[in-house]
N, C-alpha and C positions, 0 to 999 in steps of 0.2 A: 504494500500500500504506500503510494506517495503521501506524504506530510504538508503539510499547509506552508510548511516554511520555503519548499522546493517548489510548488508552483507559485508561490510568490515571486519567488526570485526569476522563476521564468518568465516571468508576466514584465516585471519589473525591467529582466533585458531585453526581450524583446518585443513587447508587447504593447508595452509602453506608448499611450499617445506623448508623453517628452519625444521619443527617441523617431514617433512618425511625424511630430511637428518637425523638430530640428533637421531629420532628412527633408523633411519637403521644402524648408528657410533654405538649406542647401541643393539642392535642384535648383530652385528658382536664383541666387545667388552664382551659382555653377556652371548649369546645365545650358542654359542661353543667357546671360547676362546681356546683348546686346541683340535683344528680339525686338528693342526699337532704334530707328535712328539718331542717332545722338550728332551733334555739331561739331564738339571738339575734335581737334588734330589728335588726341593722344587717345580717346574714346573710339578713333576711327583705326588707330594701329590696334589697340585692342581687340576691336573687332576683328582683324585680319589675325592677329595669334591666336584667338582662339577658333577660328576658322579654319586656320591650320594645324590645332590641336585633334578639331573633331574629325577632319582628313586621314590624320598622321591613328588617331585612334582607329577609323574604320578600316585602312589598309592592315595595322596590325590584324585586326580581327579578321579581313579578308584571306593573309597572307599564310595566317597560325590556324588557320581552317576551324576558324572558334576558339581557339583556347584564350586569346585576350577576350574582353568584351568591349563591344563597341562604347563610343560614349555615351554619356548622361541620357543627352536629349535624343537619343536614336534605342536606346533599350526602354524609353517609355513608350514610345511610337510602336518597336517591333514587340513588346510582350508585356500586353496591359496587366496583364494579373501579379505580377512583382510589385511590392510594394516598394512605398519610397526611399524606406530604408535597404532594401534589399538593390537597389538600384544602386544609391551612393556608398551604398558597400563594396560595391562590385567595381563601380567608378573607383574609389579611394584606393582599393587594391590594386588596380593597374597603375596609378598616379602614384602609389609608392615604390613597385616594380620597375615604373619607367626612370623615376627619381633617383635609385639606387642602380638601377644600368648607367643613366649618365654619369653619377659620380665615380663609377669605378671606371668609363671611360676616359674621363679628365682626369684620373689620379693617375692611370697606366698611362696615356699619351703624355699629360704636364708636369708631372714629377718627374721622368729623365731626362727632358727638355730644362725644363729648370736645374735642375743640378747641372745638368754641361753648363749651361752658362752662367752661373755662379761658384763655379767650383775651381775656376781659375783666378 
């Protein structure tokens, strides 16, 4: 028999309207930040990186035949019944997979780059 204490706590991680508010504040924050036209020069670059984020996201996912997931606003469109948390879950996980591929790129390419030309 489960205990009142274990499905609270279930309730409590996942369950939680906190935790489907705060994914959905992030979706909308995230997921298209620039789903209106905005004036500014830097609002307009903005819009071009993440343009090129949700690109760079759907080719992974095109290229690893699913194993990445597409972005934010393209996993609500293609499978409604994921909830919001389960979306920016899935978003956060490749964004930190992507995050830790670049930095081990820049640490293998620029750390013996910099040491040669500091090491004289």
């Amino acid at each position: 028999m489960i205990s009142f204490s274990i499905l609270l706590l279930v309730y409590s991680l996942f369950l939680s309207p906190y935790f489907k508010t705060k994914a959905l504040i992030n979706l909308a924050r995230f997921g298209n930040p620039y789903q209106y036209r905005q004036p500014l020069r830097i609002d307009k670059i903005g819009k071009a990186l993440w343009m090129a984020n949700v690109i760079v996201r759907a080719a992974l996912h095109k290229v690893s035949f699913g194993l990445f997931p597409p972005a934010a606003i393209i996993l609500c469109n293609q499978n409604p019944e994921l909830s919001y948390y389960q979306i920016m879950r899935r978003a956060n996980l490749l964004t930190l997979g992507l995050g830790t591929f670049v930095s081990f790129l820049v640490k293998r390419l620029c750390l013996p780059l910099w040491l040669c030309i500091f090491k004289s």
